[in-house]
ZAMARGU-4260 file (C-alpha; in steps of 0.2 Angstrom, whole numbers, plus 5000, padded with zeros to 4 digits):
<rodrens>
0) 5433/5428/5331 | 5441/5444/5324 | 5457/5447/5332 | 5457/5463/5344 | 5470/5474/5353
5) 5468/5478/5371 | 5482/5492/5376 | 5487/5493/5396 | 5495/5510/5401 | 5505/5506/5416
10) 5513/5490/5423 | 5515/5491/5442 | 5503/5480/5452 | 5487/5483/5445 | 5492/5485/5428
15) 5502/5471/5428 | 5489/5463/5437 | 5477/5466/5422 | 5492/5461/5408 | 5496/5446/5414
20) 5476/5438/5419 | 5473/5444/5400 | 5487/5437/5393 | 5483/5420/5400 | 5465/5419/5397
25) 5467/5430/5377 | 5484/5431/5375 | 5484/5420/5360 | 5469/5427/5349 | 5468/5443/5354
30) 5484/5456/5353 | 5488/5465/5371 | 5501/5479/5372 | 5507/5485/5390 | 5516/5504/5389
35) 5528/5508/5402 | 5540/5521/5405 | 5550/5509/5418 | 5559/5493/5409 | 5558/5484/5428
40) 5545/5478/5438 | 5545/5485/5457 | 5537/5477/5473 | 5536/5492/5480 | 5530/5483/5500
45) 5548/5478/5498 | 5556/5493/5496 | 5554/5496/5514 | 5567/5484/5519 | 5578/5490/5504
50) 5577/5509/5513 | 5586/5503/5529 | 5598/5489/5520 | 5589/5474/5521 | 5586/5468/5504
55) 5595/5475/5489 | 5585/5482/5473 | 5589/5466/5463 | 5578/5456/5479 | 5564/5468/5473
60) 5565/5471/5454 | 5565/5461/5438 | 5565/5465/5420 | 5545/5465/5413 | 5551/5461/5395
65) 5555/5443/5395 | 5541/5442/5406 | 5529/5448/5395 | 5536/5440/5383 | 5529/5420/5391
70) 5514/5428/5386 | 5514/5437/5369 | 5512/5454/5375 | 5520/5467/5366 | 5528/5478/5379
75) 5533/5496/5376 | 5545/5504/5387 | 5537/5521/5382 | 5528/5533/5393 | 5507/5538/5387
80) 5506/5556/5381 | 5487/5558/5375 | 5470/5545/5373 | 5460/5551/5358 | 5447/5540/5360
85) 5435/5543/5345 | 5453/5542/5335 | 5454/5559/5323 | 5459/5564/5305 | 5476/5557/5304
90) 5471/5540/5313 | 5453/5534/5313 | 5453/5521/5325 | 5454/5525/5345 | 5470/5525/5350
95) 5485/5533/5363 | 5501/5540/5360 | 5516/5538/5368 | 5534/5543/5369 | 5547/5531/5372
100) 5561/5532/5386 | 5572/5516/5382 | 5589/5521/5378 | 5588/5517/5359 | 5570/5524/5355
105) 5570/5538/5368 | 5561/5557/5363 | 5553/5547/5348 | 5534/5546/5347 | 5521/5534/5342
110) 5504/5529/5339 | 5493/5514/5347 | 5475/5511/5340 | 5468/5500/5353 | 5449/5492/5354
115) 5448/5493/5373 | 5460/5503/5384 | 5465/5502/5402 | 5474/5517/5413 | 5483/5509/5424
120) 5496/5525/5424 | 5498/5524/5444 | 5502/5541/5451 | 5512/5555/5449 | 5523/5559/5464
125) 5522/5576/5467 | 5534/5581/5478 | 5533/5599/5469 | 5518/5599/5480 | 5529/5608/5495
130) 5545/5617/5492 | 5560/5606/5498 | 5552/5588/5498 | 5557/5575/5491 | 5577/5568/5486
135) 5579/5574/5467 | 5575/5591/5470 | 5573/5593/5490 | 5578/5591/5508 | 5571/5573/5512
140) 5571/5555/5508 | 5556/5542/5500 | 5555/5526/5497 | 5541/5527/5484 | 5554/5518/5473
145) 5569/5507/5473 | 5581/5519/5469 | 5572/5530/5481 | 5573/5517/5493 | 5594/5513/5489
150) 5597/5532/5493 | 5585/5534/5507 | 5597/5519/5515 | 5614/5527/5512 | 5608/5543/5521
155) 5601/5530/5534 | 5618/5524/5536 | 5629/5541/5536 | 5616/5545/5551 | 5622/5529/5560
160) 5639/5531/5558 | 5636/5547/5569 | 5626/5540/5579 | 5638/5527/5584 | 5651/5542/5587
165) 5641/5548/5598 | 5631/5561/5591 | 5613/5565/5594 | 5600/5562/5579 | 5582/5566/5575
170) 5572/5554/5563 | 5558/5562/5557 | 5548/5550/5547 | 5527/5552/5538 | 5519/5562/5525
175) 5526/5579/5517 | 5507/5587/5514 | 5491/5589/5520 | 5481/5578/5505 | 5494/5564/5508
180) 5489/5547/5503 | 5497/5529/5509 | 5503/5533/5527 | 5504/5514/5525 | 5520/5513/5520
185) 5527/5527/5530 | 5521/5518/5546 | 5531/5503/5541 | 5546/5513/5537 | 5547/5522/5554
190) 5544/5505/5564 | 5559/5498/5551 | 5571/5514/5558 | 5569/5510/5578 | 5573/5492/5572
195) 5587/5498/5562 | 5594/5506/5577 | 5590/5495/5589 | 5599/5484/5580 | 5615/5495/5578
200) 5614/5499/5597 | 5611/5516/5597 | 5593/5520/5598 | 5595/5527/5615 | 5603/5542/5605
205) 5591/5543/5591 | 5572/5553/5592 | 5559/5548/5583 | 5545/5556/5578 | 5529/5555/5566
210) 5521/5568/5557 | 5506/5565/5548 | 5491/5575/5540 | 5477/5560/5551 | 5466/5566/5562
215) 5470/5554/5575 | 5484/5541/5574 | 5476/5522/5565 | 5466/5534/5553 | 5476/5529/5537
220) 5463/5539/5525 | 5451/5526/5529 | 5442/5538/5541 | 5449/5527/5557 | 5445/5510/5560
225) 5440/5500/5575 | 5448/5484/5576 | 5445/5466/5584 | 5460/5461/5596 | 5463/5447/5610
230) 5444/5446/5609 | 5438/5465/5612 | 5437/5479/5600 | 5448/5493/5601 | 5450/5507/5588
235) 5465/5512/5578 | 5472/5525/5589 | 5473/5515/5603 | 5482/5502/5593 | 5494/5513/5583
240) 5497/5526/5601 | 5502/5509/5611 | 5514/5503/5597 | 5523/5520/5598 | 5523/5521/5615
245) 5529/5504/5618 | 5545/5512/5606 | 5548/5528/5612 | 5540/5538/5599 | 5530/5556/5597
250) 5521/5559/5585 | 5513/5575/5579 | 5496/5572/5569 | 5482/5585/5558 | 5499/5592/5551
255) 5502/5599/5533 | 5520/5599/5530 | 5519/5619/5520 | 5540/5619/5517 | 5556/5610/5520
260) 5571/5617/5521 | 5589/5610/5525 | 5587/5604/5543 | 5569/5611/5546 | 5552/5605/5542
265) 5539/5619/5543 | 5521/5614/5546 | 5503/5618/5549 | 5492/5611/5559 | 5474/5608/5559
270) 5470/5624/5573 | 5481/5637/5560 | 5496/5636/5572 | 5512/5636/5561 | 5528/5628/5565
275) 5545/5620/5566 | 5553/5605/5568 | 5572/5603/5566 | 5576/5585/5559 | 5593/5576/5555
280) 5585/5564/5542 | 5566/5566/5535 | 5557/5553/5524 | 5541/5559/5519 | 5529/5553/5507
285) 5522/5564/5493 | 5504/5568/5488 | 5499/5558/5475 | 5491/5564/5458 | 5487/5558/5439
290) 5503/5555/5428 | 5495/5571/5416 | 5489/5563/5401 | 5479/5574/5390 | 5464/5569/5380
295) 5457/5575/5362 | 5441/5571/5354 | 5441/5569/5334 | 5441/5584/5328 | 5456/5589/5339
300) 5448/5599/5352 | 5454/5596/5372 | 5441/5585/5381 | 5454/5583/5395 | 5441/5589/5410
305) 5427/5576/5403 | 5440/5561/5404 | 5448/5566/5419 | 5446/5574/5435 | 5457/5590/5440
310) 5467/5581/5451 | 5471/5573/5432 | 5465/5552/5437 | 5453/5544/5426 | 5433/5549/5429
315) 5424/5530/5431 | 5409/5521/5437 | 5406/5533/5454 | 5395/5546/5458 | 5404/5562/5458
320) 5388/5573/5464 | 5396/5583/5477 | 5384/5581/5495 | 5388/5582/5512 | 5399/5571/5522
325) 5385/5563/5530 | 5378/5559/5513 | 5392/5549/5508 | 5390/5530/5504 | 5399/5515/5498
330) 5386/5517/5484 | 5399/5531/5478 | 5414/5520/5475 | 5413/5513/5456 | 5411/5493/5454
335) 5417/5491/5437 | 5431/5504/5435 | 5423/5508/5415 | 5422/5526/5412 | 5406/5534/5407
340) 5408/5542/5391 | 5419/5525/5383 | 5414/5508/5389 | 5429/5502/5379 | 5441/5511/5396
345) 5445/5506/5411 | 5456/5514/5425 | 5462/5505/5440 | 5473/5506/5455 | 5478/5527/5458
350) 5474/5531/5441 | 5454/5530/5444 | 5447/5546/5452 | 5439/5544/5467 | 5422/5551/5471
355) 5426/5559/5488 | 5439/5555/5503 | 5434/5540/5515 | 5440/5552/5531 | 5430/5565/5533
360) 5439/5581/5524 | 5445/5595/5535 | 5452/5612/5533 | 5462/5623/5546 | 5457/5643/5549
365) 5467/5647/5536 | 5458/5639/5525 | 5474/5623/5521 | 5466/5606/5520 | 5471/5593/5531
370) 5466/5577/5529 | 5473/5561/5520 | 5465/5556/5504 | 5459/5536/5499 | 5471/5522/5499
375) 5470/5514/5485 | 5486/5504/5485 | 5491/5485/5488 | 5476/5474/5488 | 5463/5485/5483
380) 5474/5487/5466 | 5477/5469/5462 | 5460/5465/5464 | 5453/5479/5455 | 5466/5473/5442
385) 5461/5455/5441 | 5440/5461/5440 | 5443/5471/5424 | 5453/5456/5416 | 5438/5448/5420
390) 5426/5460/5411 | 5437/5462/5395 | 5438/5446/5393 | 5419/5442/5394 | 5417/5457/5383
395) 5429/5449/5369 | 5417/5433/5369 | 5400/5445/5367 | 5397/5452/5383 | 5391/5470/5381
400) 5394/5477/5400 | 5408/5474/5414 | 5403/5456/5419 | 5417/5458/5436 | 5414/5470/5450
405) 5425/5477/5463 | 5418/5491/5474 | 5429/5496/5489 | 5413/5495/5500 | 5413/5478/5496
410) 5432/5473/5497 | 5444/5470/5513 | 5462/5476/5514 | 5476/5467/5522 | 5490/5477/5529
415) 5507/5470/5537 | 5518/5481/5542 | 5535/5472/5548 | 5551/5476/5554 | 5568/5467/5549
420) 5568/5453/5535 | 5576/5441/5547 | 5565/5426/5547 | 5568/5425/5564 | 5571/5441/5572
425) 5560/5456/5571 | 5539/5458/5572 | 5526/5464/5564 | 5508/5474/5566 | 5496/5467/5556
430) 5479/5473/5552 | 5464/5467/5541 | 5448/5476/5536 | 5434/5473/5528 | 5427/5482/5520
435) 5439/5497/5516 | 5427/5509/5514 | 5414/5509/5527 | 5395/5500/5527 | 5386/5508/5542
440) 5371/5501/5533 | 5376/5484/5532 | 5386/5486/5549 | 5378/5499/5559 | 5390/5501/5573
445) 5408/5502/5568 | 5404/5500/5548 | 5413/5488/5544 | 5415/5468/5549 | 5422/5464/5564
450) 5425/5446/5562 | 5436/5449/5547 | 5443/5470/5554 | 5456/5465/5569 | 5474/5468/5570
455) 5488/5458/5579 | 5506/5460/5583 | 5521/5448/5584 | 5532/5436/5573 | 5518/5427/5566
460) 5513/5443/5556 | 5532/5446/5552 | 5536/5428/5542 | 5519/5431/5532 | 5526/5446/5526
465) 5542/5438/5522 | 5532/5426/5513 | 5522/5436/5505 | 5537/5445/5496 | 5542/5429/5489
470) 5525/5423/5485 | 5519/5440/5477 | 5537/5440/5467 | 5534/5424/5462 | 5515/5424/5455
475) 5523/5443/5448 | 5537/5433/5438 | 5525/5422/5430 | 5533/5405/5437 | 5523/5389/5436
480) 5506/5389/5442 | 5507/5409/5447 | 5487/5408/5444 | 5483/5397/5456 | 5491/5409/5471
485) 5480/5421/5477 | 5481/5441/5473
</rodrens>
């Protein structure tokens, strides 16, 4: 068998996700080269808890090169610059270039000819998206990484500290525009806060408040969802209103944060009102978009727009025929992740474009759009990962299309969000659908699965959190028997 190279652009979950399945089931007779600007690893669930001081980044991190190396795979701490898929003069094979950031290789550039390529690139976190977000260059906190996460709790703390001298605080705690992605992990974060300063005995002094760009509370860009609790059916506001309630929260909803300033948050929302909301501490999640990679056909010229879509992630598999909202389908979504143009690419996880949003896309009088854009995070990313493994593999041995399928229509979710890493102390709200985008044909009433969509709340939903960090970190780390865990 003549030996290939299979080059993986990215290595957080899904791309690590493809890496390491390939390097088991190739990883001997077929070379596999994984490019990634960061030389750690990061479960990024986890860095929840490291945002208010309950884990540290070591609990949440580890080093990918001696992990790579259990597997043969050349890893390259090097961020992608440009795909030249049909190669060019200089390089006739396909291939990718990159430009390393490790300390003794940083600026310098390289070439990587590659049979079959998979963007795995995750997102770009623009927080240039609104003036004043985000911690390098704005007003507010995230915990989009660990070192996000490490500073997002020292700010945390300093809040306490007056809080406990008996000043008054504000916690304002969601998503920083109105295209914002994973409200997922915003909702952990704020229920993470309230237990922080529960703990610390000075919640009675502390507001609360969410800000979101859902229509509705529960909506998290998967156009609501109705779930199966204590046997009856409820929908996702219902569920998420009475959890905040229950806490003393407000929340403020179809909001598109426009600016941020020291102190003040100024937002939009959905009617064309514009306003203001002072805050003491702010974490808000950026809009996602593609990492920027350009793309060049062989005589040179820029076929960027025919690779990609503008918002710069990876065109694949889906329908991108614009049509009404009412027209929409899980036939959209892709099933094999390939793009059209080269079946030797793959994108996975953020770096695939998706065809349209799951929530139905809305716009204020002004003409701002509001609405949250599709999760694609967590699950969905692992097991998007693990089908194009599949398929490459297959296509090494002879196979001549994408043998593994894994459409969003036809995939569950699991969500847990906990508060606390005390094995003992704190709770958790944890919700399940299936499948994550909805199937009104197959399930005509609420479009999804009822037996498998439900959400619950208390300690039973906190220690499978906790034991998921350990589990994930464990199968991540590539320790006996990893494959035999579930993804």
């Amino acid at each position: 068998m003549e030996r290939k190279r299979i080059v993986i652009l990215g290595a957080g979950l899904s791309g690590h996700t493809v890496a390491r399945y390939l390097g088991r089931w190739v990883g001997k007779k077929h070379d596999i080269v994984v490019v990634s600007p960061n030389a750690k690893w990061n479960w990024i669930p986890s860095n929840i808890w490291v945002g208010v001081g309950e884990m540290t980044e070591q609990q949440v991190t580890f080093e990918l090169a001696p992990v790579y190396k259990k597997l043969h795979i050349d890893f390259r701490q090097a961020r992608a610059i440009s795909i030249h898929p049909d190669g060019n003069d200089n390089q006739a094979r396909p291939h990718v270039t990159i430009e390393y950031t490790d300390s003794e290789r940083a600026g310098k550039t390289d070439i990587i000819d590659y049979d079959f390529l998979v963007n795995a690139t995750g997102p770009k976190l623009n927080f240039n998206a609104t003036p004043g977000l985000g911690p390098e260059h704005g007003h507010t906190v995230s915990v989009c990484t660990a070192t996000h996460a490490l500073e997002a709790n020292a700010r945390l703390q300093e809040n306490i500290a007056a809080l406990k001298a008996g000043q008054t605080r504000t916690f304002v705690i969601g998503t920083g525009h109105g295209m914002c992605t994973c409200q997922g992990a915003a909702f952990e974060y704020i229920y993470n806060i309230d237990h922080t300063l529960r703990e610390a005995k000075v919640r009675n002094k502390a507001r609360i408040i969410w800000i979101s760009n859902e229509y509705e509370l529960g909506d998290f860009g998967m156009g609501g969802v109705h779930l199966h609790r204590g046997g009856y059916v409820t929908n996702g506001k219902v569920f998420a209103e009475s959890m905040m309630v229950e806490r003393g929260m407000q929340w403020i909803t179809r909001a598109h944060v426009s600016k941020v300033e020291s102190g003040v948050i100024h937002y939009e929302l959905l009617d064309g009102s514009q306003n203001e909301l002072k805050f003491d501490f702010a974490m808000l999640i950026p809009p996602f978009a593609g990492v920027g990679l350009k793309a060049y056909a062989k005589d040179g010229s820029d076929i960027t727009d025919k690779l990609f879509a503008p918002n710069s992630m990876m065109r694949v598999d889906a329908d991108y025929t614009a049509k009404p909202y009412e027209d929409w389908s899980k036939h959209d979504w892709p099933r094999t992740y390939q793009t059209p143009t080269h079946k030797n690419i793959f994108a996975v996880g953020i770096a695939f474009a998706p065809p349209h949003p799951i929530s139905k896309p809305m716009k204020s009088p002004n003409g701002t759009p509001i609405s949250p854009t599709p999760p694609r995070t967590g699950m969905p990313s692992a097991t998007m990962g693990k089908a194009v493994a599949g398929s490459i593999r297959d296509m090494l041995r002879g196979a001549i299309e994408p043998t593994r399928h894994a459409s969003m229509g036809e995939m569950g979710a699991a969500c847990v969000a906990s508060t606390g890493s005390h094995i003992f102390k704190g709770t958790a709200a944890t919700m399940t659908v299936f499948p994550v985008v909805p199937d009104y044909d197959t399930y005509p009433d609420y479009g999804r699965d009822m037996s498998l969509t439900f959400g619950e709340i208390g300690l039973a939903g906190h220690w499978m959190k906790y034991i998921l960090h350990h589990v994930f970190l464990y199968q991540a780390k590539l320790r006996f028997g990893w494959w035999l865990l579930p993804d």
